[in-house]
N, C-alpha and C positions, 0 to 999 in steps of 0.2 A: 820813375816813368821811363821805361829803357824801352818798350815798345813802341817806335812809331807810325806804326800803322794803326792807330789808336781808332780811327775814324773812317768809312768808307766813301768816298766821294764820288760821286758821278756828274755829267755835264749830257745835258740833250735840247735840244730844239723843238719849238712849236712850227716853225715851217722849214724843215729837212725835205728837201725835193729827192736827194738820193745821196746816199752814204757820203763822207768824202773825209780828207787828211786833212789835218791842222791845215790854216792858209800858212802857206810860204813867207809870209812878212808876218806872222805871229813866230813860227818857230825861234829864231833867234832871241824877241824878247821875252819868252818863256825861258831860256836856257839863262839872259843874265840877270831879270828879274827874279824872277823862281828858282834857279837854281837847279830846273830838270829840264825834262826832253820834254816831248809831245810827240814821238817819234811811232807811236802806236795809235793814237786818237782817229776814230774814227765816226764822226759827227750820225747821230740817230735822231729819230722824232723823239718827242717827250711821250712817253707811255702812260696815261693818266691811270689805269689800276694799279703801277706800281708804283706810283708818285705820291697818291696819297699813306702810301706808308712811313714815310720819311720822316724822320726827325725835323726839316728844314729843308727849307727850300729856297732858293736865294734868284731872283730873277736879275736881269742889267735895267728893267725899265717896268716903268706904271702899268704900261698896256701890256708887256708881258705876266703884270701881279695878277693883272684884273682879268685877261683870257685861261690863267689858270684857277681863278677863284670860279669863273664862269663853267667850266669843266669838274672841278671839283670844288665845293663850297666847304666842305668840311675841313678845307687847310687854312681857313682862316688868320688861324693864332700858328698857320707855321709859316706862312709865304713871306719874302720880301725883298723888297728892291736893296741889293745892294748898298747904294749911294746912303739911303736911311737908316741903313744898320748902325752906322757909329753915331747918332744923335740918339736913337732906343737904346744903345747898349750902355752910354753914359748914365740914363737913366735909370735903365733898370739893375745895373749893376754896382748894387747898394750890400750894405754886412747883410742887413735883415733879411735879404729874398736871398743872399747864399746861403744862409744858415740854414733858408728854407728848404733847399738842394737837397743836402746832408742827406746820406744814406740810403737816395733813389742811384738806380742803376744806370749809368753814362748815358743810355737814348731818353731815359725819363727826366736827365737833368736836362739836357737837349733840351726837350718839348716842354719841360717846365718853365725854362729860361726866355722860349719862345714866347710862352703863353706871356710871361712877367714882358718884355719887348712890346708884344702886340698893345699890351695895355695900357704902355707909357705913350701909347701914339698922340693921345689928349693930351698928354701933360708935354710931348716936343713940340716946339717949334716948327713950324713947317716950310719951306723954302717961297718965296713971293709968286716962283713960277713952279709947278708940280714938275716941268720936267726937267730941270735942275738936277733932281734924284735920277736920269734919266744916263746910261753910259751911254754915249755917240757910239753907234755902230759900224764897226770902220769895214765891214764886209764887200770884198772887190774892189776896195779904193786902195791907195798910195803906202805906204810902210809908217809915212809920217803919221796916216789916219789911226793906223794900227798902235803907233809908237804913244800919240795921245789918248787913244781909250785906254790904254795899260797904266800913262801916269793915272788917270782920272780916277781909277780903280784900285790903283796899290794903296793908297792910306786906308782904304773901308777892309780891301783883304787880309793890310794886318792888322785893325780890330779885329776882325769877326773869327781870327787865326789866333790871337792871341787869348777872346775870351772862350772860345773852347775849347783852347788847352787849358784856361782855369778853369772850366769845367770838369774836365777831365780831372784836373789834378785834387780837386776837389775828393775824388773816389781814393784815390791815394792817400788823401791825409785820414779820411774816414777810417781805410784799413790799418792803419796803423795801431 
């Protein structure tokens, strides 16, 4: 797996007033978080006819799941709130639904894996208060606001970083 650009990833907005730069108090914690820049990012609206083509869709909060389900219903089994991804992915990532994977092509495991997620939603546990699953959005406030949405969000982004590179790698052990 020596390619990693395995995946394509985009980032857009439901309320983008007008284009703009990373904020100023996210860039540093993407450089020692993540490990890269943001030094090109340039903040868009969410474009709903190319949205629903997506393998997955990953929102920070409930009301962002549910104004995109409201715009597009047909992503149902792809949309989700961050925060919820590591309770579905425990779940759904069992031998029997990988085995299931096997031999579809890297977006079909995507959407496959999604569909298995969505489905586990009965069987998780659900937080006492819904927005719980919900990132604090630290927009125009203090560095610190910035510096806690990032902890709050780094344990879900490396599940959901780690099982699609088992997805991925899933195509690799196939080709062999």
């Amino acid at each position: 797996m020596g390619d990693t650009n395995i995946f394509d990833l985009s980032s857009s907005g439901l309320f983008v007033l007008e284009p703009r730069g990373a904020a100023e108090n996210m860039k540093p914690l993407i450089s020692q978080h993540i490990k890269s820049t943001i030094v090109t990012h340039v903040s868009r609206q969410t474009d709903f006819e190319d949205i629903v083509n997506q393998d997955l869709v990953i929102t920070m909060t409930r009301d962002q799941r549910l104004s995109i389900l409201d715009e597009a219903p047909r992503l149902m089994n792809r949309v989700f709130v961050l925060l919820e991804m590591p309770r579905l992915i425990e779940v759904a990532n069992t031998v029997e639904n990988l085995q299931v994977l096997r031999g579809l092509t890297q977006g079909e495991r995507v959407r496959a894996f999604a569909r298995i997620m969505s489905t586990s939603r009965s069987l998780v546990e659900m937080p006492a208060k819904a927005e719980s699953d919900d990132v604090a959005d630290p927009y125009g406030k203090s560095f610190s606001h910035y510096e806690n949405s990032v902890q709050q969000m780094l344990p879900a982004l490396n599940d959901v970083a780690r099982t699609l590179l088992d997805l991925a790698a899933l195509a690799s052990k196939d080709e062999t």
